[in-house]
ZAKERO-381597 format. One record per residue (C-alpha): chain; x negated, y negated, z negated. Coordinates in steps of 0.2 Angstrom, whole numbers. Example, Ala and Ser with C-alpha at 12.3 -4.5 7.8 and 13.67 -1.06 7.14 Angstrom:
<nodes>
{node "A"; {-62; 22; -39}} {node "A"; {-68; 5; -36}} 
</nodes>
This chain:
<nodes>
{node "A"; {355; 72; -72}} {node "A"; {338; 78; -77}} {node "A"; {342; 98; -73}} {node "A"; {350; 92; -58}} {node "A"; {330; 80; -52}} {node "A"; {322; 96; -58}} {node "A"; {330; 107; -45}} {node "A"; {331; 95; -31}} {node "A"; {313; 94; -34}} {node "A"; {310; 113; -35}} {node "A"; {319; 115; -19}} {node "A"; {308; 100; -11}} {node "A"; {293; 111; -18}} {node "A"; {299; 124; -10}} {node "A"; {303; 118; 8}} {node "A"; {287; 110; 9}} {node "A"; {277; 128; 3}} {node "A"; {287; 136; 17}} {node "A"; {282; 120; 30}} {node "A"; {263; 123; 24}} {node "A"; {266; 142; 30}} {node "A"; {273; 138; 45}} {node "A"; {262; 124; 49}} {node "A"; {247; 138; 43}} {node "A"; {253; 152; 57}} {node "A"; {258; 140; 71}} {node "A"; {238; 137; 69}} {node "A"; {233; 152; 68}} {node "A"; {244; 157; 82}} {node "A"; {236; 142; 92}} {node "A"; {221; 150; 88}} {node "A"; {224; 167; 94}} {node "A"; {230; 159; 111}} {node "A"; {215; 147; 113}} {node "A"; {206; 163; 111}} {node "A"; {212; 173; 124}} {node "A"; {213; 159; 136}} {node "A"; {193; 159; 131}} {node "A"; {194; 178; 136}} {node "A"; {203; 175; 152}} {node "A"; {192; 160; 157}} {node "A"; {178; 174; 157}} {node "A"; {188; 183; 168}} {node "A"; {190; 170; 180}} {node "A"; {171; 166; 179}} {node "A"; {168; 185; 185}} {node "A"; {182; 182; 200}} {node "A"; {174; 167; 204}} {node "A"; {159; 175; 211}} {node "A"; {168; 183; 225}} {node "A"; {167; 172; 241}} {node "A"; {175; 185; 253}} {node "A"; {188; 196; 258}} {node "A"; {179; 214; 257}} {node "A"; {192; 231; 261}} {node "A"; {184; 245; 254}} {node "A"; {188; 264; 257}} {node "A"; {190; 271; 239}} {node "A"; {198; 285; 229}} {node "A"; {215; 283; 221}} {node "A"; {215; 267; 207}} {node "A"; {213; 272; 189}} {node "A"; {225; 277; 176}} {node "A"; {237; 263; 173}} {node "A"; {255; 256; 166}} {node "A"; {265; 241; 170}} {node "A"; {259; 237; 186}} {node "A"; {270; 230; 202}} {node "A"; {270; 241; 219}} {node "A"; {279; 234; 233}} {node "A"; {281; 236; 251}} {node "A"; {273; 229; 265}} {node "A"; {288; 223; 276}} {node "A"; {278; 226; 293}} {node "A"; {264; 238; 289}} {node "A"; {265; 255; 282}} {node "A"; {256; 251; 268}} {node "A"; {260; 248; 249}} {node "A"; {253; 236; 238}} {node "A"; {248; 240; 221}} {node "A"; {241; 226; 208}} {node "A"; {236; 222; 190}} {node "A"; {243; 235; 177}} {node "A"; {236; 240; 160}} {node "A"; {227; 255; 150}} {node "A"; {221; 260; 135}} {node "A"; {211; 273; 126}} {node "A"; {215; 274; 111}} {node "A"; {205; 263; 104}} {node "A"; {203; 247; 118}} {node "A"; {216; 239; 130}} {node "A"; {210; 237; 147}} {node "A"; {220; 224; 158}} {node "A"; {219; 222; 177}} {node "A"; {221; 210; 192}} {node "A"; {215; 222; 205}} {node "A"; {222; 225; 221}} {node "A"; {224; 241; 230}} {node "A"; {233; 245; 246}} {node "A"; {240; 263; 249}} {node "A"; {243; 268; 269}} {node "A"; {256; 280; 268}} {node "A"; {254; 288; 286}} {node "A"; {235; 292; 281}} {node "A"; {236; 295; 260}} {node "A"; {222; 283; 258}} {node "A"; {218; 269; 246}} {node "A"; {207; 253; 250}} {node "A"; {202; 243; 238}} {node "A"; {205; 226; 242}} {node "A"; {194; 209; 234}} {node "A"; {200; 192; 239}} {node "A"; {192; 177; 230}} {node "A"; {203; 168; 219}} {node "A"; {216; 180; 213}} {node "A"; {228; 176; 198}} {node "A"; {219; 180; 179}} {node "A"; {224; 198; 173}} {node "A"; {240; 204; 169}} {node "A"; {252; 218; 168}} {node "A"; {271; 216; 163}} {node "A"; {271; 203; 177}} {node "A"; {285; 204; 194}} {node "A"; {281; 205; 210}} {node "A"; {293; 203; 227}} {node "A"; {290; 205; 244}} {node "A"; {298; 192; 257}} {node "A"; {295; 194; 275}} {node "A"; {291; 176; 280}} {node "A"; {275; 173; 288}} {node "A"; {268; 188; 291}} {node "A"; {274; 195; 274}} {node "A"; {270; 186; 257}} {node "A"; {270; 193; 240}} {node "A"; {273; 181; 226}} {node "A"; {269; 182; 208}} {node "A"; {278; 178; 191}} {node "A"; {273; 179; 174}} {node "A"; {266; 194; 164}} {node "A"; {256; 197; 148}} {node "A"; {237; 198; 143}} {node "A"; {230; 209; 129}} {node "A"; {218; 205; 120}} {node "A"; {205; 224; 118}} {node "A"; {212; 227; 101}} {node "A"; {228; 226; 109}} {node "A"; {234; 216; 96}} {node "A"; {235; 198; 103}} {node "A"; {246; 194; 119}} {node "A"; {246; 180; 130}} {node "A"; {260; 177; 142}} {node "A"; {259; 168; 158}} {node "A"; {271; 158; 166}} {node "A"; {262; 155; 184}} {node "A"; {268; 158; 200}} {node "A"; {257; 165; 212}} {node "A"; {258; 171; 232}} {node "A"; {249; 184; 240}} {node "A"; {248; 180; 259}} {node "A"; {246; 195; 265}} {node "A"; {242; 192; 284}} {node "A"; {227; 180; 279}} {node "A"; {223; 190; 264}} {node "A"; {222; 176; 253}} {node "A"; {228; 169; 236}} {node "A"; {238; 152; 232}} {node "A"; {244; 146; 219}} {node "A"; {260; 138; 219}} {node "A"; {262; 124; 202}} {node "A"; {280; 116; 202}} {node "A"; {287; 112; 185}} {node "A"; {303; 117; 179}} {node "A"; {301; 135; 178}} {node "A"; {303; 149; 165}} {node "A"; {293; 148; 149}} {node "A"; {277; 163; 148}} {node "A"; {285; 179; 148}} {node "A"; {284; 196; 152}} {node "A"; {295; 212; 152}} {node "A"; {307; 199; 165}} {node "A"; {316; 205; 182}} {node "A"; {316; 197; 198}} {node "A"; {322; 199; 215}} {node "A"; {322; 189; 232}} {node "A"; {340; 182; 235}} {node "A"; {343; 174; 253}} {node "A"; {330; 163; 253}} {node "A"; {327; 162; 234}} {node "A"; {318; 172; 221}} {node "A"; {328; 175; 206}} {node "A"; {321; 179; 187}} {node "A"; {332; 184; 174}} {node "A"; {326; 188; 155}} {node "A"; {310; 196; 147}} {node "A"; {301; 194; 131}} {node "A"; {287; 182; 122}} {node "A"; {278; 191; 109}} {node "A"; {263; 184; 97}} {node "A"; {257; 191; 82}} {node "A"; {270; 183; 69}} {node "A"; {288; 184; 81}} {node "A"; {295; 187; 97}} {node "A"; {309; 180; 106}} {node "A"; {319; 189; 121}} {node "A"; {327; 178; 134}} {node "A"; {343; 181; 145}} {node "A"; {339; 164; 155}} {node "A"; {342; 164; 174}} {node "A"; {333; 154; 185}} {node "A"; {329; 153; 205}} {node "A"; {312; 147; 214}} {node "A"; {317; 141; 232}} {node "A"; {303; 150; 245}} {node "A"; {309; 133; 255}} {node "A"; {308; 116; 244}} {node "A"; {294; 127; 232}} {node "A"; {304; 119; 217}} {node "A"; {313; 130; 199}} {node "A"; {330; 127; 197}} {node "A"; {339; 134; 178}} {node "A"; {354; 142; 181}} {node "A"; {371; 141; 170}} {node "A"; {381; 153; 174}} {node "A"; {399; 154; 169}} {node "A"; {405; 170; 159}} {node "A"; {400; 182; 146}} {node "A"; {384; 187; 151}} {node "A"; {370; 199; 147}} {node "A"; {361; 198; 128}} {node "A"; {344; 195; 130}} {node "A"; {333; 207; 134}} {node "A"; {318; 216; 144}} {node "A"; {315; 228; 157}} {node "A"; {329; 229; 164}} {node "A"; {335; 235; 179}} {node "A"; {341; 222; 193}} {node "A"; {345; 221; 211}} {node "A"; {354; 215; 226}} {node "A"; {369; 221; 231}} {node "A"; {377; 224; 247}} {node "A"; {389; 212; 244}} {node "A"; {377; 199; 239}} {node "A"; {378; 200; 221}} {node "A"; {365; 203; 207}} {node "A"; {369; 217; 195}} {node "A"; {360; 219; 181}} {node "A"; {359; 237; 172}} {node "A"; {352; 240; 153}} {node "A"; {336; 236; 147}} {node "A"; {327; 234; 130}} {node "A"; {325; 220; 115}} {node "A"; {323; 222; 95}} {node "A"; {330; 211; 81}} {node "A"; {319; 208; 62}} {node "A"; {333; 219; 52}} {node "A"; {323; 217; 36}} {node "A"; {303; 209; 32}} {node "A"; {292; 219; 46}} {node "A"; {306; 231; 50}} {node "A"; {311; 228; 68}} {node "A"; {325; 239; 76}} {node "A"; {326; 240; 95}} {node "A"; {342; 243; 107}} {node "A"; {343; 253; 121}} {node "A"; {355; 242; 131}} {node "A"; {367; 252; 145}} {node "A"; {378; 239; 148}} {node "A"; {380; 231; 167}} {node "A"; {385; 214; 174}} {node "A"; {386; 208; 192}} {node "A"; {379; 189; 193}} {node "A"; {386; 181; 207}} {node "A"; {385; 164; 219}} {node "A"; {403; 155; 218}} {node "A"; {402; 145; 232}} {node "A"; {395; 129; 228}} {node "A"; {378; 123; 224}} {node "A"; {370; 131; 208}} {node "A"; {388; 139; 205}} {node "A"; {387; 155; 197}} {node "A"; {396; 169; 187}} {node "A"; {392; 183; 175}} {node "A"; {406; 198; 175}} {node "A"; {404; 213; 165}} {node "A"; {408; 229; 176}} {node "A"; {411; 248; 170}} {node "A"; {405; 259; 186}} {node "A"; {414; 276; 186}} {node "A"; {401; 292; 191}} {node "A"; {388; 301; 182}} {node "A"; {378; 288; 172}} {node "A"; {359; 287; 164}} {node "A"; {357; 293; 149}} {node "A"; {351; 277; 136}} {node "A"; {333; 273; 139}} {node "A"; {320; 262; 141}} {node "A"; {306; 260; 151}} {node "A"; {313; 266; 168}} {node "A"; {307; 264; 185}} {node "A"; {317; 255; 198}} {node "A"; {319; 254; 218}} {node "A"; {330; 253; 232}} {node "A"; {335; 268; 241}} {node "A"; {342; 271; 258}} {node "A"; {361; 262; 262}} {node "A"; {354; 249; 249}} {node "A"; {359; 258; 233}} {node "A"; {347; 257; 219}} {node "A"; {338; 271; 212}} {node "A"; {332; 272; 193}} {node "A"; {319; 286; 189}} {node "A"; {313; 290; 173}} {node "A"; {310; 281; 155}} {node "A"; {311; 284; 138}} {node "A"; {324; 287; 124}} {node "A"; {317; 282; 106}} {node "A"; {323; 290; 90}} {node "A"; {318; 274; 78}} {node "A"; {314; 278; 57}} {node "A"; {309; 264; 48}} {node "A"; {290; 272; 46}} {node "A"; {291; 279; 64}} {node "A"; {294; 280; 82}} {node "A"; {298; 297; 90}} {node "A"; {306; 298; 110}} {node "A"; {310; 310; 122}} {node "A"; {302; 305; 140}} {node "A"; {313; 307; 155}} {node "A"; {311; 310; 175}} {node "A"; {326; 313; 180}} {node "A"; {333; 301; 195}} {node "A"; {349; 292; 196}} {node "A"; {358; 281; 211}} {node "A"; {370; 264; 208}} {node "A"; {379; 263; 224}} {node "A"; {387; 247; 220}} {node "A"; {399; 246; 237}} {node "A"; {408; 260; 225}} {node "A"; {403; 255; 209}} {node "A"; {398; 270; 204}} {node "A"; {383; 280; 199}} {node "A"; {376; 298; 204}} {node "A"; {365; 309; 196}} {node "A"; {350; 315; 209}} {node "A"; {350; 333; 211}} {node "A"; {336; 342; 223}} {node "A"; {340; 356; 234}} {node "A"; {325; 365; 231}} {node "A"; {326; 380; 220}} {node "A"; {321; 376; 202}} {node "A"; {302; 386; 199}} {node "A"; {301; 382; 181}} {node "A"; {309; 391; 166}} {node "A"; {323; 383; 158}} {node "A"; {329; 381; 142}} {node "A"; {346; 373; 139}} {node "A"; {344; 362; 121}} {node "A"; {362; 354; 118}} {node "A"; {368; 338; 113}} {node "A"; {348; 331; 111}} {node "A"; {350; 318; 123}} {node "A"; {367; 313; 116}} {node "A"; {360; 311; 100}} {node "A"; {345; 303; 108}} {node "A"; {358; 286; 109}} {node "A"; {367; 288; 96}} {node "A"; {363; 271; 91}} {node "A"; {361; 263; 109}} {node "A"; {377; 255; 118}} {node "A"; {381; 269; 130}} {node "A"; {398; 270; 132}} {node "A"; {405; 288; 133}} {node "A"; {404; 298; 150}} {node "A"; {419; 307; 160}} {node "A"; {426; 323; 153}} {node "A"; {415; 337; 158}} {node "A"; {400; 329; 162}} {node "A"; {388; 342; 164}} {node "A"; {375; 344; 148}} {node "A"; {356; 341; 154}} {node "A"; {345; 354; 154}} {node "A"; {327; 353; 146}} {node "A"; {312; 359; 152}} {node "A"; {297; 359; 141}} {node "A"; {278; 362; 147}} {node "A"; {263; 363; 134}} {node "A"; {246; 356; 138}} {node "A"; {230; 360; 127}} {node "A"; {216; 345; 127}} {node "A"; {198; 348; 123}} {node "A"; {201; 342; 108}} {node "A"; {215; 356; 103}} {node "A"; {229; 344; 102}} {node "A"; {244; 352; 110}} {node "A"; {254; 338; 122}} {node "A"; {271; 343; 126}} {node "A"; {279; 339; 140}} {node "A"; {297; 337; 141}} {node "A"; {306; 335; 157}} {node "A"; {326; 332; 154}} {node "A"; {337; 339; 172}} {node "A"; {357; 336; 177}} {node "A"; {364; 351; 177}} {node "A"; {372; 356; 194}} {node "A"; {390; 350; 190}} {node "A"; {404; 341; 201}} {node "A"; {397; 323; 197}} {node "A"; {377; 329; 195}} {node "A"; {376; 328; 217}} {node "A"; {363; 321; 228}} {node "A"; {368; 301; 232}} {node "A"; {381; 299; 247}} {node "A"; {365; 298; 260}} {node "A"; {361; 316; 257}} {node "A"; {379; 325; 255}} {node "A"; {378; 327; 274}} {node "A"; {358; 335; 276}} {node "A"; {356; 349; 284}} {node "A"; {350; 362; 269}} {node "A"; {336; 367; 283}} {node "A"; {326; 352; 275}} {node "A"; {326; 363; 258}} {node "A"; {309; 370; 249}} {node "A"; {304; 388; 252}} {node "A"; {309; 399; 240}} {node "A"; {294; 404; 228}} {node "A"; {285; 385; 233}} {node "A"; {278; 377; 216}} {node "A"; {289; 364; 209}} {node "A"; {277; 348; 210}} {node "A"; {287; 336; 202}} {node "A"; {281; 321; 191}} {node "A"; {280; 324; 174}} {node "A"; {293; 314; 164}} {node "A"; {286; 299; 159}} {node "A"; {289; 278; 158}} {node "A"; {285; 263; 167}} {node "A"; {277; 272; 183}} {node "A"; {278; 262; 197}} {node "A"; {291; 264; 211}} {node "A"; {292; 261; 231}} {node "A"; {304; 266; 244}} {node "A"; {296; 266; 261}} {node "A"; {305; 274; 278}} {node "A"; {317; 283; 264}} {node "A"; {305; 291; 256}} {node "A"; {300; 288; 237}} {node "A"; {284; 285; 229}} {node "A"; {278; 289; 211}} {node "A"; {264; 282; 205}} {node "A"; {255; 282; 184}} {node "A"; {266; 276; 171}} {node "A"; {266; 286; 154}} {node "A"; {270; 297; 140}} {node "A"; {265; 300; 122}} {node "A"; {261; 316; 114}} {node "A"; {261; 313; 93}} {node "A"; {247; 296; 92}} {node "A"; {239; 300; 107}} {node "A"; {245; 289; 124}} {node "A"; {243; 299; 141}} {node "A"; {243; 285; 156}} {node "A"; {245; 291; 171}} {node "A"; {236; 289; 188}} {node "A"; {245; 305; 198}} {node "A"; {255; 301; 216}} {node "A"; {271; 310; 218}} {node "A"; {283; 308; 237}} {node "A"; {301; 312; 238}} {node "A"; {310; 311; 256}} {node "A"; {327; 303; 247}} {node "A"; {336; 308; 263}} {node "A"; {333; 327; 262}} {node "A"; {332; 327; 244}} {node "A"; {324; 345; 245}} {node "A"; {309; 345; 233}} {node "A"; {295; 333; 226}} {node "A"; {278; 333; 236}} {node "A"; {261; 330; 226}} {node "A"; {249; 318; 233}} {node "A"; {238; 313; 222}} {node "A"; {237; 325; 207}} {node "A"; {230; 323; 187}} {node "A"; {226; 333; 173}} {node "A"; {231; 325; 156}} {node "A"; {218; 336; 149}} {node "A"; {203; 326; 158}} {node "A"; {209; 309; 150}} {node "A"; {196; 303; 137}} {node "A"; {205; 298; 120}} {node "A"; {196; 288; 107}} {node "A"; {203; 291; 90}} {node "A"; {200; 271; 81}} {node "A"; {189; 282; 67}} {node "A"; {176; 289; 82}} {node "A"; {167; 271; 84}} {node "A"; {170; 254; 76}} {node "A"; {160; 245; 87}} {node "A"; {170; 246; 103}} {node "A"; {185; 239; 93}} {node "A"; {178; 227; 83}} {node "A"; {178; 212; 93}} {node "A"; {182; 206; 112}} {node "A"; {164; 208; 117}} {node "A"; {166; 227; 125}} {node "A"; {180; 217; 134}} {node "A"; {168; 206; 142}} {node "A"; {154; 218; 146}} {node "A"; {159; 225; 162}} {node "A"; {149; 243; 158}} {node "A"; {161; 254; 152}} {node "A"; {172; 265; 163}} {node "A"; {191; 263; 161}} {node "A"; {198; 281; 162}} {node "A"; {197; 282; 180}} {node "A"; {184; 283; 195}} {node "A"; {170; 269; 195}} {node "A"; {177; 260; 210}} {node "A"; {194; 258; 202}} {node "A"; {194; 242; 196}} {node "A"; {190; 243; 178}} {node "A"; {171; 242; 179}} {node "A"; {176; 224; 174}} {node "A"; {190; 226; 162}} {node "A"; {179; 232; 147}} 
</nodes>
């Protein structure tokens, strides 16, 4: 009886040391949170002070990841907003709005008082209704050492005819997150999954719900079926049909103490309405065709005859001590009235040497989910550029191509062009480099590119370069707005301890952010 107190007692003793540590990181997580809602509160302060709607002619917007660009449903015009950066040694994060006219290649910088806190990782849709409105979920703030988040869970519209900001509070509605998807269904918006991370855990959601652009209220869906894992960064859109299909996407499990292993999901699902109110079903699908290789990180848009185009991302090749990837801009196309998906192939004659390196992308998945491809899938074929900073660091840029093959064809829309459309012979190729999380937009059938990212070794190269591809001709990319990776300052965290010391650099506004002084950071610092 007494051995058998003692234990009992031991284990009490136990549980209660592992309640004290609990109870000791939720606080300290609490603090962490209090203090960057301290640091956006300044934020807000600063946007407080703007009274007035001011458009201003400027160059194009800094370097920048993570940000939403949509479409303006009446005007030529696309939207871009927030979107984050860093430097190597400071994290930079943005609630700046910029308009792109894609008739004249000019950017306006646009100020309206009022506008949600900073954020990248968020969503953004476009709907039509009064005059075009573009609404707001969610996203994350960084803290300048980029090692605090704070996720937001507020909704916020755009109005774009008034320019002004609202608000919209209803309870109900998904917990902060970033890293979710969302789409406008009838006359819905509909979120599905993304992540929460602090500085202890993280937690990846496959939750499902709608927001009625009518009653302005949340509804939780429960769909019947087998439905996605959770995850983020996914790819989601509207079908045709009037389903939801939902393609890949990212999340990572605690394998061991502080080892994490991530997934490269390349599974699909079709979510779909069953009739009556708030019925819904998850059914796994298997599309024949050409299929993307596993990454994560990829762009996504709607193309012409409503099929969805995927461009770009990254494969990572996890070790326990490190994190190696091969960066992609390659372009796919889901047409789901077929259920099946196409490799993009340009016309235009190829003006880079090649170099064929077998089997790397193949490996590249080895420990993802992708399901094996038809027989005779033609093999990619890399293409590797070499850039020399100031500094001497070599960056090498790898750019991964379908070879041309019976299933690696331009989508259904371009079988039929006219080859008159293609680029003259000799023309420099003026394709993006490969990179992940650019930001994409389809407008009058033709494709924008903007910023995104790649990594050379420890250094982070973000983009802020403006690519155009006609998705009807599919004949060869078109530089608008180009960037030289050499220009980009990189701070190695050994050049200065005062800039990454504390949040005070972050509030100081007089630092530049990578880009030109009119692009919106002057305040991110």
């Amino acid at each position: 009886m007494g051995k058998k107190g003692k234990k009992e007692k031991k284990g009490r003793g136990a549980e209660k040391t592992a309640a004290k540590m609990e109870k000791k990181a939720s606080k300290r997580s609490r603090k962490e949170e209090e203090d960057l809602e301290a640091l956006i509160a300044h934020f807000q302060t600063l946007d407080a002070k703007k009274t007035q709607v001011t458009e201003t002619p400027c160059p194009p917007p800094s370097p920048r990841l993570n940000a939403s660009l949509s479409v303006h449903p009446e005007k030529d015009e696309l939207i871009l907003f927030g979107g984050e950066y860093f430097n190597g040694q400071k994290t930079f994060v943005y609630n700046d709005l910029y308009v792109y006219n894609t008739r004249k290649n000019t950017w306006t910088s646009v100020d309206i008082p009022g506008p949600p806190p900073r954020r990248c990782a968020h969503q953004a849709v476009v709907v039509p209704q009064g005059g075009g409105q573009l609404w707001v979920f969610g996203g994350e703030f960084a803290s300048p050492d980029g090692e605090q988040f704070y996720h937001y869970r507020d909704l916020w519209v755009l109005h774009l005819a008034t320019r002004t900001w609202e608000q919209v509070r209803s309870t109900g509605g998904p917990s902060g997150r970033s890293g979710h998807r969302m789409v406008a269904w009838k006359r819905q918006l509909v979120l599905f999954g993304g992540f929460h991370e602090s500085t202890r855990d993280y937690i990846y959601y496959n939750d499902v719900y709608t927001f009625s652009l009518d009653s302005f209220t949340w509804s939780k869906l429960s769909p019947a079926g087998p439905g996605p894992t959770p995850r983020s960064g996914c790819l989601m859109t509207v079908t045709p049909q009037g389903s939801i299909a939902i393609y890949g996407g990212y999340s990572k499990q605690r394998v061991k103490k502080d080892v994490d292993r991530g997934t490269q999901h390349s599974d699909m699902f079709l979510l779909k309405s069953e009739g009556g109110e708030g019925k819904w079903v998850w059914t796994r699908i298997n599309p024949s065709g050409i299929k993307p290789t596993p990454r994560s990180g990829f762009s996504v848009a709607v193309a012409p005859n409503q099929q969805t185009l995927l461009f770009g991302g990254v494969c990572d090749e996890e070790e326990e001590e490190s994190l190696d990837g091969m960066f992609f801009n390659d372009l796919y196309f889901f047409d789901a009235t077929r259920n099946r998906w196409f490799a993009g192939q340009l016309k235009g004659p190829k003006a880079e040497k090649k170099k064929r390196r077998r089997g790397k992308a193949e490996e590249c998945g080895a420990g993802s989910e992708q399901e094996p491809g038809p027989a005779g899938a033609p093999e990619p074929v890399e293409v590797v550029k070499e850039v020399v900073t100031e500094d001497g660091t070599v960056v090498t840029i790898k750019q991964v191509l379908m070879s041309p093959g019976p299933g690696g064809r331009p989508p259904p829309e371009a079988e039929d062009e006219a080859e008159d459309g293609a680029s003259e012979p000799g023309c420099p190729s003026a394709e993006p480099c490969p990179r992940s999380s650019a930001m994409l937009a389809v407008r009058h059938g033709l494709l924008y590119v903007y910023g995104g990212m790649f990594e050379a070794g420890d250094r982070q190269v973000t983009l802020s370069d403006l690519h155009c591809l006609d998705l009807h001709k599919m004949d060869a990319w078109k530089t608008l707005v180009d960037m030289d990776p050499e220009t980009q300052e990189w701070l190695e965290e050994s050049d200065s301890e005062e800039d990454s010391s504390s949040s005070e650099g972050a509030a100081a506004g007089d630092e530049d952010s990578g880009g030109d002084e009119d692009s919106g950071g002057d305040e991110a610092d």
